[in-house]
PALO-364871 format. One line per field, with one value per atom (N, C-alpha, C): residue number from 1; residue in one letter; atom name; x, y, z. Coordinates in nm, 2 decimals, always signed. Example, Ala and Ser with C-alpha at 12.3 -4.5 7.8 and 13.67 -1.06 7.14 Angstrom:
# residues 2
nr	1|1|1|2|2|2
rest	A|A|A|S|S|S
atom	N|CA|C|N|CA|C
x	+1.32|+1.23|+1.32|+1.28|+1.37|+1.29
y	-0.57|-0.45|-0.33|-0.22|-0.11|+0.00
z	+0.78|+0.78|+0.78|+0.71|+0.71|+0.79
# end
This chain:
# residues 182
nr	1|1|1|2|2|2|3|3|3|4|4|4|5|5|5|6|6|6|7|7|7|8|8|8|9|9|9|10|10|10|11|11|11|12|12|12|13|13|13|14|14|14|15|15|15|16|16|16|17|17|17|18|18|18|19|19|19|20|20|20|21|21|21|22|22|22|23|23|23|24|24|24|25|25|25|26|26|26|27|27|27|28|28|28|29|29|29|30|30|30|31|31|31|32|32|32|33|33|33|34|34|34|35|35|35|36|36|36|37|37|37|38|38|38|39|39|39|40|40|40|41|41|41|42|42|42|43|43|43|44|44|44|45|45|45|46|46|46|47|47|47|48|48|48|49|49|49|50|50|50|51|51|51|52|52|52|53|53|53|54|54|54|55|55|55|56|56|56|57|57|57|58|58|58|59|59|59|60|60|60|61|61|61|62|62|62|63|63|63|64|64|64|65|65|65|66|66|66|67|67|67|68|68|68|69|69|69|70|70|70|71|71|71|72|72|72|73|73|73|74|74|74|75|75|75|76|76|76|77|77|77|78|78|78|79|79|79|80|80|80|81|81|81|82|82|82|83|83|83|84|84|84|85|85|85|86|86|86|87|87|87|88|88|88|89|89|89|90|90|90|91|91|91|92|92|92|93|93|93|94|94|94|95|95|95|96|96|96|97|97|97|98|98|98|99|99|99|100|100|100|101|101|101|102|102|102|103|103|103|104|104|104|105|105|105|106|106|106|107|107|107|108|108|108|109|109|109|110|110|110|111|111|111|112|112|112|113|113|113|114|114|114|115|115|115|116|116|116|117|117|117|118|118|118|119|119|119|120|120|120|121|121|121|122|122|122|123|123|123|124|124|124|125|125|125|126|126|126|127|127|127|128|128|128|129|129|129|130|130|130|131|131|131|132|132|132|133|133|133|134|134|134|135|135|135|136|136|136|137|137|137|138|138|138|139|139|139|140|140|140|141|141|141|142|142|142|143|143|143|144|144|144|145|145|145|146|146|146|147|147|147|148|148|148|149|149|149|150|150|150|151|151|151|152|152|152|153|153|153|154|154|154|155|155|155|156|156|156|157|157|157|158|158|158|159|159|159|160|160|160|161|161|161|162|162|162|163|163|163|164|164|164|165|165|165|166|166|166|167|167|167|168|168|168|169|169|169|170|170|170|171|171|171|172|172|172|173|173|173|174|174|174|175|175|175|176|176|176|177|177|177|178|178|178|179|179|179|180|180|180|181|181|181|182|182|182
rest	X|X|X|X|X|X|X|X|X|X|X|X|X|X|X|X|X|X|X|X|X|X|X|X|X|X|X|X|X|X|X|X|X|X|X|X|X|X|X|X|X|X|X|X|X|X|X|X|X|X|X|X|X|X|X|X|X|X|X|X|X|X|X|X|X|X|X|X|X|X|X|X|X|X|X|X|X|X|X|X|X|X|X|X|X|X|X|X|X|X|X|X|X|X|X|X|X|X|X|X|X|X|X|X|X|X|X|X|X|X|X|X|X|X|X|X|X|X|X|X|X|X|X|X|X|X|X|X|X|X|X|X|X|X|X|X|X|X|X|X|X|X|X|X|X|X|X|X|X|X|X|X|X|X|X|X|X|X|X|X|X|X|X|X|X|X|X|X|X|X|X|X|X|X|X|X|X|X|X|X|X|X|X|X|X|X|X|X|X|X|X|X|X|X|X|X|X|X|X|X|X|X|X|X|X|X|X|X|X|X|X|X|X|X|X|X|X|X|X|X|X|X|X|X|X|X|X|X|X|X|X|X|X|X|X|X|X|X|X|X|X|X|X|X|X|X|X|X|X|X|X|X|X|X|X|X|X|X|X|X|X|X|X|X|X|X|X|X|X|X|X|X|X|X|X|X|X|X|X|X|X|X|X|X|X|X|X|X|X|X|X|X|X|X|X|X|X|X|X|X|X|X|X|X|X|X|X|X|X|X|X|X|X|X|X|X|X|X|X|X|X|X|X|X|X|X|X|X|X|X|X|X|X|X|X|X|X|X|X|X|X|X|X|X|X|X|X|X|X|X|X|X|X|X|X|X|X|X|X|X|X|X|X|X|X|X|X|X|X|X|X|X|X|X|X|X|X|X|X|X|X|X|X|X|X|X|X|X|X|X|X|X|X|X|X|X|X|X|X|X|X|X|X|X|X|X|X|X|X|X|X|X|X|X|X|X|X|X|X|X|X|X|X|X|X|X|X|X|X|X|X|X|X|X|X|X|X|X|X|X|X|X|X|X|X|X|X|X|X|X|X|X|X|X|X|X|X|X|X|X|X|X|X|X|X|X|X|X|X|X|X|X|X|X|X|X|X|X|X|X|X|X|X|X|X|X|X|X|X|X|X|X|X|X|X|X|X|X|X|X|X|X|X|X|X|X|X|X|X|X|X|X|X|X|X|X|X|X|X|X|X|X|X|X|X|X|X|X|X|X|X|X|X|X|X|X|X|X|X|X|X|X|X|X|X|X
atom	N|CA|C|N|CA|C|N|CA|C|N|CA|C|N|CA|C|N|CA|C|N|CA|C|N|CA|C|N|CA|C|N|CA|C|N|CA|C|N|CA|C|N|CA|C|N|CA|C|N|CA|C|N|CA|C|N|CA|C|N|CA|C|N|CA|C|N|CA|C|N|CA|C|N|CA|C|N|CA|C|N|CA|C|N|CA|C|N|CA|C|N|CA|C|N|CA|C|N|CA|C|N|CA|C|N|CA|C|N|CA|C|N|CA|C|N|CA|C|N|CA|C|N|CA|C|N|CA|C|N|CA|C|N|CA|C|N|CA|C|N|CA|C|N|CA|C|N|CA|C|N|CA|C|N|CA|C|N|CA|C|N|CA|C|N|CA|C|N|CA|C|N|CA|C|N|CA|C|N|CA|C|N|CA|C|N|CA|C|N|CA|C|N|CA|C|N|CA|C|N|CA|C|N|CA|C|N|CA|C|N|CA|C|N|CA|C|N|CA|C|N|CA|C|N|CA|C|N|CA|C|N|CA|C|N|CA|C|N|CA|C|N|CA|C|N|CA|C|N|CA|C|N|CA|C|N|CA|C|N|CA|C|N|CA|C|N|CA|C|N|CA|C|N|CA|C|N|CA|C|N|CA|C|N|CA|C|N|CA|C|N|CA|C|N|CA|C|N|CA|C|N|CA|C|N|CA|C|N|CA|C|N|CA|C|N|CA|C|N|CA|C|N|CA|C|N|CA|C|N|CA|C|N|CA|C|N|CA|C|N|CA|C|N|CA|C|N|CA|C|N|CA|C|N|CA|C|N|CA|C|N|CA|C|N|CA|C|N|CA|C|N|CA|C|N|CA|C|N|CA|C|N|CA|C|N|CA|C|N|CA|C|N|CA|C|N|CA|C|N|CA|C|N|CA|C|N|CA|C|N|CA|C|N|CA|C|N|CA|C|N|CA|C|N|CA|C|N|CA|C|N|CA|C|N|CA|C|N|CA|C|N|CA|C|N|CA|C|N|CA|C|N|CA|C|N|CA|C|N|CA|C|N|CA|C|N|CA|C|N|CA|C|N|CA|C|N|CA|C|N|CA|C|N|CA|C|N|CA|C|N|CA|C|N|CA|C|N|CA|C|N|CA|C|N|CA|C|N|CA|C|N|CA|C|N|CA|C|N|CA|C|N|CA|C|N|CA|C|N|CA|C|N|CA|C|N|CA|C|N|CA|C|N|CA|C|N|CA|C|N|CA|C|N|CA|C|N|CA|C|N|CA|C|N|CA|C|N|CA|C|N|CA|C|N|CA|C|N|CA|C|N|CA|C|N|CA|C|N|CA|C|N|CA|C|N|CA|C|N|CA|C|N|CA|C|N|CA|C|N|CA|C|N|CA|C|N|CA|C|N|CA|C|N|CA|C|N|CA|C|N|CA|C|N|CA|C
x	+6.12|+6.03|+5.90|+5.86|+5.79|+5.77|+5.87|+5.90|+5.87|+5.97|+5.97|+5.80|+5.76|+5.55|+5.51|+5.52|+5.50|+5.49|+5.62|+5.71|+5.64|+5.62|+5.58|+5.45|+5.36|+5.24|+5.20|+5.29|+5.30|+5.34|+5.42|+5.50|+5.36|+5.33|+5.20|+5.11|+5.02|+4.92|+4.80|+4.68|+4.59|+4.48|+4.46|+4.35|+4.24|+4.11|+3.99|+3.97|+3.86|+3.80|+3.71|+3.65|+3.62|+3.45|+3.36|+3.21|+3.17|+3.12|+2.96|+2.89|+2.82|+2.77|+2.60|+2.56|+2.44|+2.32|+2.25|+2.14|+2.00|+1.94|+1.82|+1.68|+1.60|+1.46|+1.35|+1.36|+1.28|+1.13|+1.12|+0.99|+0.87|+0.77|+0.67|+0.57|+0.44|+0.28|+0.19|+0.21|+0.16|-0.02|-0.09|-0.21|-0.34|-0.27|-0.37|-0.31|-0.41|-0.40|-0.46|-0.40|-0.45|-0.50|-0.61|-0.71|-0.63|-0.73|-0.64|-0.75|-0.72|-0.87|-0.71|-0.79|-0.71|-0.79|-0.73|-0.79|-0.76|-0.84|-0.79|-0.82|-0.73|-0.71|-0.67|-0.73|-0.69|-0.66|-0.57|-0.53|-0.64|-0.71|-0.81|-0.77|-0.58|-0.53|-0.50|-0.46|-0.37|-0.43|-0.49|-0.57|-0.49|-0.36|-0.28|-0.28|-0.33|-0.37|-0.27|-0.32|-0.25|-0.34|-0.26|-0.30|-0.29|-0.37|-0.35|-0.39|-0.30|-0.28|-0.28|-0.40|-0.38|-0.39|-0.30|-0.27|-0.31|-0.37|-0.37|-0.33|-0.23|-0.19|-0.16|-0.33|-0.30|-0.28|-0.20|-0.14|+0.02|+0.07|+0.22|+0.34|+0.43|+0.53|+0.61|+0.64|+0.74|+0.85|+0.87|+0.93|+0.95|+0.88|+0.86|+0.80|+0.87|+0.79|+0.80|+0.66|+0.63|+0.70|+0.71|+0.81|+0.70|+0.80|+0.70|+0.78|+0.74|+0.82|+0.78|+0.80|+0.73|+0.78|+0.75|+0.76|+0.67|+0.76|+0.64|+0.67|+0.76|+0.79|+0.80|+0.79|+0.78|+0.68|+0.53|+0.43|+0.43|+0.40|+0.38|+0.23|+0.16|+0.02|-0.04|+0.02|-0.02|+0.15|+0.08|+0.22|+0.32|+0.41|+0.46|+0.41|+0.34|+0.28|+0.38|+0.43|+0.47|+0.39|+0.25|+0.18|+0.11|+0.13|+0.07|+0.24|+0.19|+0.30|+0.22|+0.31|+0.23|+0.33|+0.21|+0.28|+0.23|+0.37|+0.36|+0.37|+0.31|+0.32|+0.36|+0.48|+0.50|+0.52|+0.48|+0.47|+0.51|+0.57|+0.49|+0.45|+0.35|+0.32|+0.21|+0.19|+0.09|+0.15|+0.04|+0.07|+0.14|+0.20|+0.27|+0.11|+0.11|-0.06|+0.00|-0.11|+0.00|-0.09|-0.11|-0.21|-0.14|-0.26|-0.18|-0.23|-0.15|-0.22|-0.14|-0.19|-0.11|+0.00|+0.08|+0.21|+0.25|+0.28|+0.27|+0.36|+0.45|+0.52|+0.52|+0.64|+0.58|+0.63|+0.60|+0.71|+0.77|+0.89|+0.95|+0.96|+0.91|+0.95|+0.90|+0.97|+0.90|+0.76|+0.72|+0.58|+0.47|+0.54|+0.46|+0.45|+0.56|+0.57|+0.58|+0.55|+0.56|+0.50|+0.59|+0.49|+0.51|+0.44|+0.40|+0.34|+0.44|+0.42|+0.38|+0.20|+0.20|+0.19|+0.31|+0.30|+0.19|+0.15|+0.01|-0.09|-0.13|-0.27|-0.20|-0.12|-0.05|-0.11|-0.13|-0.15|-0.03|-0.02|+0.07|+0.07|+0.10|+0.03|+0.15|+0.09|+0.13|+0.10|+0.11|+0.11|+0.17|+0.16|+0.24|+0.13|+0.18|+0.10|+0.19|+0.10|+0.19|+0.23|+0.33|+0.33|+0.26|+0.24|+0.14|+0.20|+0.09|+0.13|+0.10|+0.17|+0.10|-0.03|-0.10|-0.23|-0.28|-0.35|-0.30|-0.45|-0.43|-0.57|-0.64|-0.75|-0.77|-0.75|-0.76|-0.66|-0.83|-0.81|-0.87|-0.99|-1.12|-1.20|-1.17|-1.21|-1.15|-1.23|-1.20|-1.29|-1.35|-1.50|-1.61|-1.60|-1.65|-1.69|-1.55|-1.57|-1.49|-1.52|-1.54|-1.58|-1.50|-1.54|-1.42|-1.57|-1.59|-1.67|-1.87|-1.85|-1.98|-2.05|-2.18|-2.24|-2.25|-2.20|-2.21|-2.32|-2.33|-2.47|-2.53|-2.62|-2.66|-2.58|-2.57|-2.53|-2.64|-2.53|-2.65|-2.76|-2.76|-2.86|-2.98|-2.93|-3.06|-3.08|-3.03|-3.08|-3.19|-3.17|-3.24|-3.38|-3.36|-3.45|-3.59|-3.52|-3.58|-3.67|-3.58|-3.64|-3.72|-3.75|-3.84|-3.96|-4.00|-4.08|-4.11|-3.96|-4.00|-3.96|-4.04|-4.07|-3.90|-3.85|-3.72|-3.77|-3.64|-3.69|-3.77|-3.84|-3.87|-3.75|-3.78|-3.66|-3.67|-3.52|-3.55|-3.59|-3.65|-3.70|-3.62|-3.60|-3.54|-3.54|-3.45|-3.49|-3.51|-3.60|-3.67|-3.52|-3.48|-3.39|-3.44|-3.37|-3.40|-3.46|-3.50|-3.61|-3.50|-3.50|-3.39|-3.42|-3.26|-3.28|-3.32|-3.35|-3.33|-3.23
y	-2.30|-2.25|-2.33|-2.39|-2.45|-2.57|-2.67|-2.80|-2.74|-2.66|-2.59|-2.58|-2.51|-2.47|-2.63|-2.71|-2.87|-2.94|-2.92|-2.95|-2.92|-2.80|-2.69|-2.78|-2.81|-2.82|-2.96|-3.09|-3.20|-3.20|-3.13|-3.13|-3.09|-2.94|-2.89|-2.95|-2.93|-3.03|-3.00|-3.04|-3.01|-2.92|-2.83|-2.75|-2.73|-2.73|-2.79|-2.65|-2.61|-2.49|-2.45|-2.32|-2.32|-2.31|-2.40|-2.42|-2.31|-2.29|-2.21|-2.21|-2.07|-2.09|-2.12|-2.24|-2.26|-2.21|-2.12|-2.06|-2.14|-2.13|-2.28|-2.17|-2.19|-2.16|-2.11|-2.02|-2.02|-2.14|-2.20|-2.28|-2.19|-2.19|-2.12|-2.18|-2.18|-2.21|-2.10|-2.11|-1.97|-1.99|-1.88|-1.89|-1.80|-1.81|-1.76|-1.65|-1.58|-1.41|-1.32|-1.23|-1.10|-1.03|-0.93|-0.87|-0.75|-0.69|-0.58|-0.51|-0.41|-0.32|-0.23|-0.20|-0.19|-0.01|+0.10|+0.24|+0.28|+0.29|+0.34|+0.49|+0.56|+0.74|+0.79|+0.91|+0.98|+1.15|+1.21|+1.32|+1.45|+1.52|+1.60|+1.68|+1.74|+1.85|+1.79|+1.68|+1.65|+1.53|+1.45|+1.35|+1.23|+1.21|+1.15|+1.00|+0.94|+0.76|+0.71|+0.64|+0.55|+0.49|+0.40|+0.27|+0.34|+0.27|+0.28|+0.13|+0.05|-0.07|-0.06|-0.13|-0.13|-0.26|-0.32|-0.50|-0.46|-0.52|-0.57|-0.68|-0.68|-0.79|-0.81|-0.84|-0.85|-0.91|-1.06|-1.13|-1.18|-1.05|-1.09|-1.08|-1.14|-1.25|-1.08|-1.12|-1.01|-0.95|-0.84|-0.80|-0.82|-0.82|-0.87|-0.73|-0.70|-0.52|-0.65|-0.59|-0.64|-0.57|-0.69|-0.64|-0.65|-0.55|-0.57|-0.59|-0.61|-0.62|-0.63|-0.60|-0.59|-0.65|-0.70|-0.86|-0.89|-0.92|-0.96|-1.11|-1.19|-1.33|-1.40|-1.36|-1.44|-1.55|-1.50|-1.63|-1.69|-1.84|-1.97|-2.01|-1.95|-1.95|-1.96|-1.83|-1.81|-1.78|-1.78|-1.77|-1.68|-1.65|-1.47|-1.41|-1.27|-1.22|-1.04|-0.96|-0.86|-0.74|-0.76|-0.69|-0.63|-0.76|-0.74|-0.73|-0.66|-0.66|-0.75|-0.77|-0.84|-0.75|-0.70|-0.60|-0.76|-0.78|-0.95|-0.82|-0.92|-0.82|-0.96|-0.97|-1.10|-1.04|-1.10|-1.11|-1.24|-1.25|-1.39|-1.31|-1.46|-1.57|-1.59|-1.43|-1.45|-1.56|-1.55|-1.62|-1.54|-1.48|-1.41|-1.36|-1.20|-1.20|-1.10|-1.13|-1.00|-0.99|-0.92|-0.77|-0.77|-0.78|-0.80|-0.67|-0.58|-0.44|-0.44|-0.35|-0.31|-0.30|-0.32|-0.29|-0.17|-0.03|+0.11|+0.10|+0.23|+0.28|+0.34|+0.35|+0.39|+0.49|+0.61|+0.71|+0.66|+0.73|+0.65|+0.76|+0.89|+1.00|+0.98|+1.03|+1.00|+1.06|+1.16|+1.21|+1.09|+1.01|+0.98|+0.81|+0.78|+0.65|+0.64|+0.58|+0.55|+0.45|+0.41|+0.33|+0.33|+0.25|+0.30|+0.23|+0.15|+0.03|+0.08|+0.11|+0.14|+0.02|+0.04|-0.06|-0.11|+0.00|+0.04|-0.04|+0.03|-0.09|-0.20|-0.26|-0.34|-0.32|-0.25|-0.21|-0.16|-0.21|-0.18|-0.09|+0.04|+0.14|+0.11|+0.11|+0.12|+0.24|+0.33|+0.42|+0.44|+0.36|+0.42|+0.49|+0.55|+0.65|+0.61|+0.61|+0.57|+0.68|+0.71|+0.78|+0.86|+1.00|+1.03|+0.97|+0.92|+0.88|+1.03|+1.06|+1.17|+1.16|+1.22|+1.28|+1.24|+1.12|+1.08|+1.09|+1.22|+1.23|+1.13|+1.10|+1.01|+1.05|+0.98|+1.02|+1.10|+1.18|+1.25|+1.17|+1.19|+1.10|+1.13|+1.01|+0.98|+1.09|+1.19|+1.26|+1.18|+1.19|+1.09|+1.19|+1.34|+1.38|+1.47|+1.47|+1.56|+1.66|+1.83|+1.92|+1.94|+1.88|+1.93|+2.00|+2.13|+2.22|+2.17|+2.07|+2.06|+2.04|+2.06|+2.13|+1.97|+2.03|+1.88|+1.86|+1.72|+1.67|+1.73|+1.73|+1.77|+1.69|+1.75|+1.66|+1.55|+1.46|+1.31|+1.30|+1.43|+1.43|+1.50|+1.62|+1.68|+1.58|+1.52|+1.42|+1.30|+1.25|+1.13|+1.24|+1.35|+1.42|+1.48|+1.53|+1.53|+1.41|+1.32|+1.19|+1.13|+1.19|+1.12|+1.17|+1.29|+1.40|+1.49|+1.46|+1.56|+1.69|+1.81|+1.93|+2.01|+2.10|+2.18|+2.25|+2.28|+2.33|+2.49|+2.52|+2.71|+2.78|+2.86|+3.01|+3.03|+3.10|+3.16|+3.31|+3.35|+3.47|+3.56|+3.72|+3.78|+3.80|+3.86|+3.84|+3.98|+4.02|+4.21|+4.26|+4.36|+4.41|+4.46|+4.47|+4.48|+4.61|+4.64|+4.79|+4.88|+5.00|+5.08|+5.07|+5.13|+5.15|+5.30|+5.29|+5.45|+5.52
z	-0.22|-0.12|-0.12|-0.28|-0.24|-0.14|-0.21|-0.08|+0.07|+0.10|+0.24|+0.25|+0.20|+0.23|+0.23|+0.11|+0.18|+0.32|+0.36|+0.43|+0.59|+0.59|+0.70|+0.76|+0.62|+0.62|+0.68|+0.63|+0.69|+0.80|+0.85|+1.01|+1.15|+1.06|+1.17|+1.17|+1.34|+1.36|+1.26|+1.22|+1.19|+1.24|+1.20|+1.28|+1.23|+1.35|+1.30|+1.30|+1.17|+1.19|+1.30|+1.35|+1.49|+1.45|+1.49|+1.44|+1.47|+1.42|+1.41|+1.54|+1.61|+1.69|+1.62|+1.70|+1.63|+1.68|+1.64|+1.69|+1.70|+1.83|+1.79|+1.78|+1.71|+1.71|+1.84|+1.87|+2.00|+1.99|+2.08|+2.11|+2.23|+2.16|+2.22|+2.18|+2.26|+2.21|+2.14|+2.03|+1.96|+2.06|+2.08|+2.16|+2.02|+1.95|+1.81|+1.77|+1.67|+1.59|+1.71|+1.66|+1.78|+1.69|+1.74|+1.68|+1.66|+1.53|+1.45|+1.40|+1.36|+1.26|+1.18|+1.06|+0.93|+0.90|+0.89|+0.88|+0.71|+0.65|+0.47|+0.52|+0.49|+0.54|+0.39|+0.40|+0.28|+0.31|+0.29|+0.34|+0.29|+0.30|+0.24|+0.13|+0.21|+0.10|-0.02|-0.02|-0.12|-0.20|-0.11|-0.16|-0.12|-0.11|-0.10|+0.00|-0.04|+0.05|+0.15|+0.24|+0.35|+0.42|+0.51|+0.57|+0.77|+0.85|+0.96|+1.01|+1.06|+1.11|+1.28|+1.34|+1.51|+1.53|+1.61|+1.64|+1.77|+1.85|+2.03|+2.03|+2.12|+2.17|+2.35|+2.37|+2.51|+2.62|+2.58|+2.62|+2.54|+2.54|+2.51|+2.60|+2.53|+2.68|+2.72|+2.83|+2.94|+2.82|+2.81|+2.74|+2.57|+2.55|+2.39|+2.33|+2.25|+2.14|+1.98|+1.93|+1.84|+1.73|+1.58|+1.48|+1.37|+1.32|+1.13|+1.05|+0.95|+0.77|+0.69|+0.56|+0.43|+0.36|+0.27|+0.23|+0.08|-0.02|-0.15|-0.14|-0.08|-0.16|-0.06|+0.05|+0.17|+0.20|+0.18|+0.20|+0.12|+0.12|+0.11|+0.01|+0.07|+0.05|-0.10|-0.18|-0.33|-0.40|-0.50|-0.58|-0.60|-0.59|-0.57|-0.72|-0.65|-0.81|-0.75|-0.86|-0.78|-0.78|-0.85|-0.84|-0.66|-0.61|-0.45|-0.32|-0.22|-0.08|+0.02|+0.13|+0.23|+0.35|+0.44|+0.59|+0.68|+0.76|+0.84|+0.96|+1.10|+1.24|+1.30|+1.39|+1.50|+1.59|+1.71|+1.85|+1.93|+1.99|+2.08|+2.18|+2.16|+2.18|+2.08|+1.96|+1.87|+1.77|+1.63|+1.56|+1.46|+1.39|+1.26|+1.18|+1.18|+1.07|+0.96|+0.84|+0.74|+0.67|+0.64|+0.52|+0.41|+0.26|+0.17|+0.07|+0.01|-0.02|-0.17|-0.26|-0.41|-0.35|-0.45|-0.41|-0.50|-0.40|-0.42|-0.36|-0.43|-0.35|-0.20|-0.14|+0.03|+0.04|+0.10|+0.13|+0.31|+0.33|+0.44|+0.48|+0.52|+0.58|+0.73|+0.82|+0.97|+1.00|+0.91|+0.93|+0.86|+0.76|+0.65|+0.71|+0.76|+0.80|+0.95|+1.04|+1.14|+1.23|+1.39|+1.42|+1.61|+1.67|+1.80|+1.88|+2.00|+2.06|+2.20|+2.25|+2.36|+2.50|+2.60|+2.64|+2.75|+2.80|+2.91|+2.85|+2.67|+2.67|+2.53|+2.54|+2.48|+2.32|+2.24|+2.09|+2.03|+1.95|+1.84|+1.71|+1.66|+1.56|+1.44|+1.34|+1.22|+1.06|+1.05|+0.98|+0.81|+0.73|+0.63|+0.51|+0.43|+0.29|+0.20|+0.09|-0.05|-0.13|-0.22|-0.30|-0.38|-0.41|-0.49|-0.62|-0.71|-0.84|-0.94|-1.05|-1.15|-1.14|-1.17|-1.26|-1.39|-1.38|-1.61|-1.63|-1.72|-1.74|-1.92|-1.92|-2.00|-2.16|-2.28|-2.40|-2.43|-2.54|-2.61|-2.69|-2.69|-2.78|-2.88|-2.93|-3.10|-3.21|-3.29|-3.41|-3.47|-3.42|-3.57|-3.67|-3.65|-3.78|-3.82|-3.91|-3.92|-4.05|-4.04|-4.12|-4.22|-4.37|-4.49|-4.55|-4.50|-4.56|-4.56|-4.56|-4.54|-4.37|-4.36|-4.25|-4.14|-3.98|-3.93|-3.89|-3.88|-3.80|-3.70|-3.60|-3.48|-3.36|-3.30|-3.13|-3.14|-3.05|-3.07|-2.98|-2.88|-2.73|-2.85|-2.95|-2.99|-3.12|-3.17|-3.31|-3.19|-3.10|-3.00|-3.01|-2.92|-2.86|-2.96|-3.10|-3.19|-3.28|-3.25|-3.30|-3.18|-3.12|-3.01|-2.97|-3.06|-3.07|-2.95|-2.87|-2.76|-2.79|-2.79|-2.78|-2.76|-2.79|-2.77|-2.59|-2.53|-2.39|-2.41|-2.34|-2.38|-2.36|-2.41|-2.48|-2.31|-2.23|-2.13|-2.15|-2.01|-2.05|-1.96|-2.01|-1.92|-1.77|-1.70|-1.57|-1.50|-1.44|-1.46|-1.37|-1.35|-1.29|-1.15|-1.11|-0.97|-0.92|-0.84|-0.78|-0.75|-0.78|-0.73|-0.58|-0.56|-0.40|-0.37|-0.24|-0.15|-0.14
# end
């Protein structure tokens, strides 16, 4: 059987594999960055942080909706560190622009995340909030004194205050009670 598979293989014509369709690069005149303003929002109830991203872009080509993505290793620019993210916004005929923030977690919920391409005044909306992180509250000061029966020092505000011969505050005095009523 083997020979035969030889055999088969020398007789049939050769067949070229079928190429690849080759996809080319779109060519455009990038015409600059489009203007943006960046919103730091913080939710009142919860405390809970996010971002509000507006791009204008108002000169972009016939039918074009702008893209986003998030990205730690993508730019070129500095070194990839994973402490930071970078949010890229493209358009054409803009130039590619991207915002570079902690890298926190995102929540992806549709309330929490979203975005919003109006095409009337050509602006682009961006919305994400980060995760709430725990609560870590700070470690406990360290015990200087510590009482094995004998009497402790004074607080350090009244040992300064004493030593500085300023006077103890006055005793408060009672406060008269109030007038009966009618």
């Amino acid at each position: 059987m083997a020979r035969r598979a030889v055999k088969e293989a020398k007789e049939a014509p050769q067949q070229l594999a079928p190429e690849k369709p080759r996809i080319e690069p779109k060519k455009f005149v990038k015409i600059g960055r489009p203007s943006y303003r960046v919103t730091k929002q913080k939710d009142p109830e919860n405390g809970q942080q996010s971002l509000l991203f507006q791009v204008d872009y108002p000169k972009i080509a016939e039918g074009v909706q702008p893209r986003h993505r998030m990205s730690a290793y993508e730019q070129k620019i500095e070194p990839p560190d994973r402490r930071w993210q970078y949010l890229l916004f493209a358009a054409e005929p803009y130039e590619t622009i991207a915002f570079k923030f902690p890298s926190r977690e995102v929540e992806k919920h549709d309330s929490k995340f979203w975005t919003h391409w109006n095409k009337d005044t050509k602006q682009f909306f961006l919305q994400l909030a980060f995760k709430m992180e725990p609560l870590r509250l700070p470690p406990a000061p360290p015990k200087i004194w510590e009482n094995h029966g004998s009497r402790l020092p004074p607080p350090l505000m009244m040992m300064t205050a004493q030593m500085m011969g300023v006077p103890p505050p006055p005793p408060l005095l009672p406060v008269p009670p109030p007038p009966p009523s009618m």
